[in-house]
C-alpha positions in Angstrom: 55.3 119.1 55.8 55.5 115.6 57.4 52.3 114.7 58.9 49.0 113.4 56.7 47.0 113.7 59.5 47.1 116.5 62.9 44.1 116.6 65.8 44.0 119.7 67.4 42.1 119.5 70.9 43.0 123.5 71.3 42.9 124.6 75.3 39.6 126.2 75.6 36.8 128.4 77.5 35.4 125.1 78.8 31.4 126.3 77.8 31.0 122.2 77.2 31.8 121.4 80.7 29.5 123.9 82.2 26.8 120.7 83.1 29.5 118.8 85.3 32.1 120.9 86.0 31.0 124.1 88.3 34.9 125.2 88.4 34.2 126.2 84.4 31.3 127.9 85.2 33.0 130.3 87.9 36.6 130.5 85.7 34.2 132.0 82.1 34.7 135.4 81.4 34.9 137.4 78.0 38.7 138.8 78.7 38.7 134.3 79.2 37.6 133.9 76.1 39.6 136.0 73.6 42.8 135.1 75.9 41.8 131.0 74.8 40.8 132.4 71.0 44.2 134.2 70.6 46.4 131.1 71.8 44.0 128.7 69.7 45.5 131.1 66.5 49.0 130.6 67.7 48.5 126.7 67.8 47.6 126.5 64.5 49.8 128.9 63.0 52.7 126.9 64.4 51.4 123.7 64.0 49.7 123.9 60.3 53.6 124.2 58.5 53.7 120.1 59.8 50.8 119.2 57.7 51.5 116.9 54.3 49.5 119.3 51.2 46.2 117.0 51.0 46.2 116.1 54.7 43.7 117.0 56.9 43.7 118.7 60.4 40.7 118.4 62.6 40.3 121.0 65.1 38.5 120.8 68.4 37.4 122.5 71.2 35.1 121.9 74.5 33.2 125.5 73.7 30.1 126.8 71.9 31.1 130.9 71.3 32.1 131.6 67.7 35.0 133.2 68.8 37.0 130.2 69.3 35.2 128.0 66.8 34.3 129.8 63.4 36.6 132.9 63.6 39.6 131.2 64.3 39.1 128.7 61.3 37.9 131.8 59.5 41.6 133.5 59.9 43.3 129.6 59.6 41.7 130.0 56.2 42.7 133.6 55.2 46.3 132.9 55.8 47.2 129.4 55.2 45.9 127.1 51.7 43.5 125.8 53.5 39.6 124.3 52.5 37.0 123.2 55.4 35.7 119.7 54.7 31.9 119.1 55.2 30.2 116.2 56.3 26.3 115.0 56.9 26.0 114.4 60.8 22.7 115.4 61.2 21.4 111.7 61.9 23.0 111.8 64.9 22.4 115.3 66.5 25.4 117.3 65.4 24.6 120.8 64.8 26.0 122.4 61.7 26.9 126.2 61.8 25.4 128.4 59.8 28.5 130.1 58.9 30.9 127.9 57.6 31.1 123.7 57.9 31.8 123.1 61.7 30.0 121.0 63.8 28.5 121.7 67.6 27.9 118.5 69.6 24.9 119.7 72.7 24.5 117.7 75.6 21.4 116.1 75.2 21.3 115.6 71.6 24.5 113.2 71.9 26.2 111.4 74.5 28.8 113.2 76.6 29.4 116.8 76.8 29.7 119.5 74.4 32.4 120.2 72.1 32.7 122.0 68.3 34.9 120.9 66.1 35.9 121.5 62.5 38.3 119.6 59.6 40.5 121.8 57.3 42.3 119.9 54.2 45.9 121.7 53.2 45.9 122.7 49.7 48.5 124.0 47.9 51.9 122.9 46.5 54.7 121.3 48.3 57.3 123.3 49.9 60.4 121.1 48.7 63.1 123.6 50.2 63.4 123.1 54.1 62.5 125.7 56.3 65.4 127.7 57.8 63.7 128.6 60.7 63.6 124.8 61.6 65.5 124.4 65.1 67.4 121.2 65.4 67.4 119.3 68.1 71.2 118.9 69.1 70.6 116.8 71.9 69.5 114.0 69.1 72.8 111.5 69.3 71.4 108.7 67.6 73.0 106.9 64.8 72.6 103.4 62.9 73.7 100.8 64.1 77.7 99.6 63.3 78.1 96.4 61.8 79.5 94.9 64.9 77.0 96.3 67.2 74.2 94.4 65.3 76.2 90.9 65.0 75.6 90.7 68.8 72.2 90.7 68.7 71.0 90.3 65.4 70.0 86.4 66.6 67.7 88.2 69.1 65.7 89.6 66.3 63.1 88.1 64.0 64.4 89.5 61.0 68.4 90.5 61.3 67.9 93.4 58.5 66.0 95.0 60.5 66.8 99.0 61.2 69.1 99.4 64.7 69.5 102.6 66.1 71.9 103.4 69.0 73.1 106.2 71.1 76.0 104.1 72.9 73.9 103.0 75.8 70.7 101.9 74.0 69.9 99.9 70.8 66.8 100.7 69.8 64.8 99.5 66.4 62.6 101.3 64.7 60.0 100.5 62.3 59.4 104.1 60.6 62.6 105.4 58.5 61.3 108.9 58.8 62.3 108.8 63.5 65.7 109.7 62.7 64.3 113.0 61.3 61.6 113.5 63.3 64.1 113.5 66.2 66.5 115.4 64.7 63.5 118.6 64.8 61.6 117.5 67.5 62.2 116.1 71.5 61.1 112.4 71.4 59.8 110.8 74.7 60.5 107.4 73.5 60.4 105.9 70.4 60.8 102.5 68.7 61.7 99.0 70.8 64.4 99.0 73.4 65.8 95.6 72.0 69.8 95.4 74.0 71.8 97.7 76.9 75.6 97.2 76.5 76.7 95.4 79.8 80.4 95.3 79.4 81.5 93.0 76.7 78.0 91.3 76.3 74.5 93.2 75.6 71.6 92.5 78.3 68.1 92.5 76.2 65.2 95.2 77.2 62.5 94.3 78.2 60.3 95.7 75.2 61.9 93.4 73.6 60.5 90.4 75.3 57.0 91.7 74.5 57.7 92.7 70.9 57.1 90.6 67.9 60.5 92.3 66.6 61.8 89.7 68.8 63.2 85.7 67.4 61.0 83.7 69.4 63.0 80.8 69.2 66.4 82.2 70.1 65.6 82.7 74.1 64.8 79.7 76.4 61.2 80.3 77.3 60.2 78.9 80.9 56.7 79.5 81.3 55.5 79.5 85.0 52.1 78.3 86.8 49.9 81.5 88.0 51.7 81.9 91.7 55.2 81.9 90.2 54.4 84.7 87.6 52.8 86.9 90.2 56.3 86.5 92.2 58.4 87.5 88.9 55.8 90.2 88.5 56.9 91.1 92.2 60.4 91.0 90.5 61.3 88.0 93.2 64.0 85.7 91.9 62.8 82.7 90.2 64.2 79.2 90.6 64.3 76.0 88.7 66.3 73.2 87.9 68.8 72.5 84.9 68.6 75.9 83.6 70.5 76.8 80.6 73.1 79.8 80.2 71.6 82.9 80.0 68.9 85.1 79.0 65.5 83.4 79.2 62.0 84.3 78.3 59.7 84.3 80.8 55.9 83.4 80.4 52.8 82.4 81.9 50.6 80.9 79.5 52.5 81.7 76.3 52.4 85.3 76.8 55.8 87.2 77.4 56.4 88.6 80.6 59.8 89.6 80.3 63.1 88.4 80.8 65.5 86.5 83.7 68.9 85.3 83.6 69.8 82.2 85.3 72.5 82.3 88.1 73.0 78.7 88.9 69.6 77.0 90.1 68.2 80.4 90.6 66.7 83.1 88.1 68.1 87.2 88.4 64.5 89.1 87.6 65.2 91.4 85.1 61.5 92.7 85.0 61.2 96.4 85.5 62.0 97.6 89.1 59.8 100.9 88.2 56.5 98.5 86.8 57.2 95.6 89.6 53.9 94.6 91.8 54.4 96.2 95.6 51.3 95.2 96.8 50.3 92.3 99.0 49.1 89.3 96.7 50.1 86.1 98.7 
């Protein structure tokens, strides 16, 4: 029970798309149909446990049949404290069922293509004991933080108390208290800002970072170059410049961040992204 709010865009018999998409036409079928209904169950039975009581889950699909729309919300609401919330759309062409409050959007009475769609509300009491069948995620390794490891950096940072995670080759911050957790139960594909990378006995800064307000924007030399020499540090092509100070600097074209370079002499190292650099032709 950690989410307030949950959208469910449940994989679907496709009935919306029939008007541009002749593939949906030619995949329909009834056994189609209660194979997408049965899944669409299992969805919300796994996912409804995640919902904060007084939160709201909205529940969607491309399709028309009552199958996947009211009798799966009909069984969400014979198992689980649940309540359907109802709302006026009828100014705008939505089409109320008959049965119970979900909504049927038609191609031609709004724009786009069809889809139904439905909002439950959890009721109920709070279920303060955690769940044993919760499966932790052992591959989560990341810890606050030591004092040391923030001194480095804490300078980089617009507000030094601010919450440093690390799992020994990444500091990360984080804004929300509550990632720790949600990593330790779930796999996170990236969260917070990638602020330093331990490079020996020094820390190199990440290039979220250098596009973060997290970050002190007085602490890095900012050099901020004309339009041709940002496309070349876009290109990641070294930069160079006279009387450069030593170190990390920010690099910008018309105040806004770009990323960072480290000066080598009279020259720049481009620490942009290799992966997001510009291949094509621009000269």
């Amino acid at each position: 029970e950690f989410f307030d709010f949950i959208f469910v865009d449940a994989p679907c018999s496709g009935e919306g798309l029939f008007r541009r998409d002749s593939d949906a036409i030619s995949e329909w079928s009834e056994e189609q149909v209660s194979f997408c209904s049965a899944r669409q169950e299992r969805i919300l039975e796994n996912i409804w446990p995640s919902l904060k009581v007084g939160g709201h889950l909205i529940y969607s699909t491309c399709t028309y049949n009552t199958q996947e729309n009211e009798d799966v919300i009909k069984r969400a609401l014979s198992q689980f404290d649940a309540e359907v919330v109802s709302f006026d759309f009828s100014a705008l062409g939505v089409i109320e069922s008959d049965d119970i409050p979900l909504y049927r959007c038609l191609p031609g009475l709004i724009e786009g293509e069809g889809f139904s769609f439905c909002v439950l509300k959890k009721t109920g009491e709070r279920n303060s004991a955690e769940s044993e069948d919760i499966i932790r995620n052992r591959n989560f390794s990341w810890r606050a933080a030591t004092k040391s490891e923030r001194a480095d950096i804490s300078d980089w940072l617009a507000d030094s108390n601010r919450q440093l995670f690390t799992n020994g080759k990444i500091i990360r911050h984080w804004s929300h208290p509550d990632i720790a957790y949600l990593g330790s139960v779930l796999k996170l594909i990236a969260a917070g800002t990638e602020v330093a990378m331990p490079k020996g006995r020094e820390y190199k800064p990440m290039h979220g970072l250098a596009m973060s307000p997290v970050r002190n924007a007085s602490f890095f030399p900012e050099i901020d170059l004309p339009k041709n020499e940002a496309l070349k540090y876009l290109k990641r092509e070294s930069i160079f410049a006279s009387e450069l100070q030593k170190g990390f600097h920010l690099i910008a074209y018309e105040g806004s961040a770009l990323g960072f370079g480290k000066s080598a002499g009279n020259r720049l190292n481009n620490h942009y992204p290799m992966n997001w650099r510009i291949r094509m032709n621009i000269s």
